[in-house]
C-alpha positions, 0 to 999 in steps of 0.5 A: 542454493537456489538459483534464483536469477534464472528463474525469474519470469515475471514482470510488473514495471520498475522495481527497487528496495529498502532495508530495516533492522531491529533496535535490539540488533546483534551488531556489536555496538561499535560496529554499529556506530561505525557503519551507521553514524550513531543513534542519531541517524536512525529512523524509526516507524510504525504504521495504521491502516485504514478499514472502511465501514461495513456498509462500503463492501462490494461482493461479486455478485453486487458488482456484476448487477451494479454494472449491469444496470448502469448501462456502459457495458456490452455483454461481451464486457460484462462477461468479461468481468466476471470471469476476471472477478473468478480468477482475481482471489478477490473475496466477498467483502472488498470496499468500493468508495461511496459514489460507486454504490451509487446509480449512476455512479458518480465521478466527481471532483467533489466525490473524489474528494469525499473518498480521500479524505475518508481513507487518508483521515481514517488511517492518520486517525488511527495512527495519532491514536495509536502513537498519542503524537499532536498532529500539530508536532508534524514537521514533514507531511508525503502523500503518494496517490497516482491518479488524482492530484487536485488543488489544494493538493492532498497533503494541504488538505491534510495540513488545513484539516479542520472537521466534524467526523461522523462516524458512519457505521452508528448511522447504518446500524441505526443507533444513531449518529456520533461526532467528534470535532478533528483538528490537525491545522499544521504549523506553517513551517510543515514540509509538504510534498505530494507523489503523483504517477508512481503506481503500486510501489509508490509508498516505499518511494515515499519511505524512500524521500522520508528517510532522506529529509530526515537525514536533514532535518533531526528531532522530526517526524515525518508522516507517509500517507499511501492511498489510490482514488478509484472515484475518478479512475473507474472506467466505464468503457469496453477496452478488455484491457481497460476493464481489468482495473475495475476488477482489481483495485478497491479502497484502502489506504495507510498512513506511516510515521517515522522519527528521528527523535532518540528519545521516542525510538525504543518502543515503536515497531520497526528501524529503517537502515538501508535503502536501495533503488532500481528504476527501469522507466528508460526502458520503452516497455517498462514506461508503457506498462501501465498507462491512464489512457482514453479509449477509442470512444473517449472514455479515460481509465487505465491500460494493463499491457501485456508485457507486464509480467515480463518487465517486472522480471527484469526489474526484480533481477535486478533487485536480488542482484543487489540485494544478495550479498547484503542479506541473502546468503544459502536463500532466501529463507535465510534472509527473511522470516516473512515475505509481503508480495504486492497483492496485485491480482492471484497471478502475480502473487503466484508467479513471484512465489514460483519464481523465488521457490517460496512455500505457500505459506510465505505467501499467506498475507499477500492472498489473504490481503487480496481476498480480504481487501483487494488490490489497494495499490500502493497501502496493499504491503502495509494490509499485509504487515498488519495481517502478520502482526494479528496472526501474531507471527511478527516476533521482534528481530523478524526481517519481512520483504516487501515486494511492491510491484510499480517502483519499489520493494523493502525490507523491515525488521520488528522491534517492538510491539504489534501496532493496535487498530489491526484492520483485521482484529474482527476476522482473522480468525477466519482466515487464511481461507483457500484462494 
């Protein structure tokens, strides 16, 4: 058996989880509905991520050169970025938004919300595509994106969506430019709420609030949208412990539908069954673990405190210590057939893999998700669901753990086919890769 509680050592911020459980379950049917109230309690999902055009990519050596020429950093800072950049696990083919590729890189209200509409129109796109659901038939709209949170709010943005979408990769291949008129316009009984503050984890919080309004509204569906600005978050001080932000996070973002309605739940992807939360935020060094902040020159950004690591550790403690005795039994291989660890950095991912005694392979989405598409804060579990469906390891009945460092973790269940619009149909192939 492994011992687990003792061998936790790392640490992120507050931690908590979620289960799913296939609709072809091995419950005997009235043991089913006696513990779970019948179908019509279920809540079943699925999910599309958001792939930015080729022409948003940041190699190394890009970065580097951008942030030399632009002027806001000392040596020692540029230095310093590099040798994050070496150890990150990040690959050569990130995204960064459109207005840090510019000089000088522009910080704007107005840029900031060119790249939210690019990546949460650019995965709800995909999943009213995938799902042939009328963005009209919404009844609830959650968005969870922790830095930016501007008025109109980013789910009335969504609601209001009214469009001409141009499509960016016919204009840098030089074929032209294509349009489509995209139209969401919402009925005004939409239920709208927006997450801000909640770090790399907020997604299954917004799972979380999902499955509860669901219990009160039925025949709905709800749409989950997880996403992080960098445009109005990029810091352009010398703070070390500032800097690491800029090496990390990249561009990305998912959009998650979920339903009540029985008559749809038998051909989607996973079912939700069980949630349960942990929350350390009364703890003094889980609260300042991660901070926006200013430096001691003004400059706003975000703070990575040492303890990190640390408090992360507890939090998961915790977690297992709930979790255990509903699906852990000899370990942990018992209780899951993948595991999807927030793609952080290459350090976080190697200590939760050492600390559960998981195999490498186990970890395989979460470092090919970091190298392919970096840290996407929150969308980064969703990155790495896809990753296990294009490499076509996903059968129906498998039970993943997703660990989401920040507030919360889950656990799902496929129950039926693969979602389409994989972002990583054009190079799984080429991976996993060393890293």
């Amino acid at each position: 058996m492994i011992n687990t509680m003792n061998n936790l050592n790392l640490n992120y911020v507050k931690v908590a989880y979620q289960f799913w459980i296939p609709v072809y379950t091995l419950l005997d049917p009235i043991h089913w509905l006696h513990h779970h109230g019948g179908r019509d309690t279920f809540t079943w999902w699925t999910f599309a991520c958001y792939k930015p055009p080729s022409h948003l990519k940041v190699t190394s050596s890009k970065f580097l050169i951008h942030s030399t020429i632009i002027g806001c950093f000392n040596k020692t800072s540029l230095d310093f970025q590099s040798k994050i950049l070496e150890r990150s696990g990040l690959g050569e083919e990130t995204y960064l938004p459109q207005s840090l590729h510019c000089i000088p890189s522009k910080s704007s209200i107005d840029a900031a919300r060119d790249e939210v509409e690019q990546v949460v129109f650019g995965a709800l796109d995909n999943l009213f595509a995938n799902t042939k659901v009328n963005p009209k038939d919404i009844n609830i709209v959650i968005v969870n994106c922790s830095l930016f949170n501007p008025a109109p709010s980013i789910t009335a943005m969504i609601v209001n969506r009214n469009q001409i979408k141009k499509y960016q990769e016919g204009i840098m291949s030089g074929t032209g430019v294509s349009a489509k008129f995209i139209k969401y316009k919402m009925g005004n009984d939409v239920r709208s709420f927006n997450l801000g503050g909640m770090g790399c984890s907020a997604s299954i919080l917004a799972i979380d609030l999902a499955k509860d309004l669901l219990q009160l509204h039925k025949n709905s569906y709800v749409v989950v949208v997880s996403t992080e600005t960098i445009t109005r978050n990029w810091y352009f001080g010398n703070n070390k412990a500032m800097l690491i932000q800029n090496c990390l996070f990249r561009l990305g973002g998912a959009a998650i539908l979920l339903s009540n309605k029985v008559s749809k739940s038998y051909g989607v992807n996973y079912e939700l069954v069980h949630v349960v939360r942990t929350h350390n935020g009364a703890d003094d060094k889980s609260f300042k673990c991660v901070q926006q902040v200013q430096d001691s020159d003004g400059k706003f950004g975000v703070c990575l405190s040492r303890d990190l690591m640390i408090v992360a550790g507890k939090a998961l403690k915790a977690n297992i210590s709930t979790l255990g005795p509903l699906f852990l039994r000899a370990n942990f291989k018992h209780g899951f057939y993948h595991f999807c660890i927030h793609a952080g950095s290459k350090a976080v991912i190697n200590e939760v893999e050492k600390s559960l005694q998981l195999l490498k392979s186990d970890s395989e989405a979460s470092k090919m998700t970091l190298h392919r598409f970096g840290n996407t804060s929150s969308s980064s579990i969703w990155y790495e669901l896809a990753y296990i469906e294009a490499k076509h390891k996903m059968n129906k009945g498998n039970r993943v753990w997703q660990i989401a460092f920040g507030v919360d973790s889950s656990v799902i269940v496929l129950c039926g086919k693969p979602s389409p619009n994989n972002p990583w149909e054009d190079c799984i192939d080429n991976y996993p890769v060393e890293n």
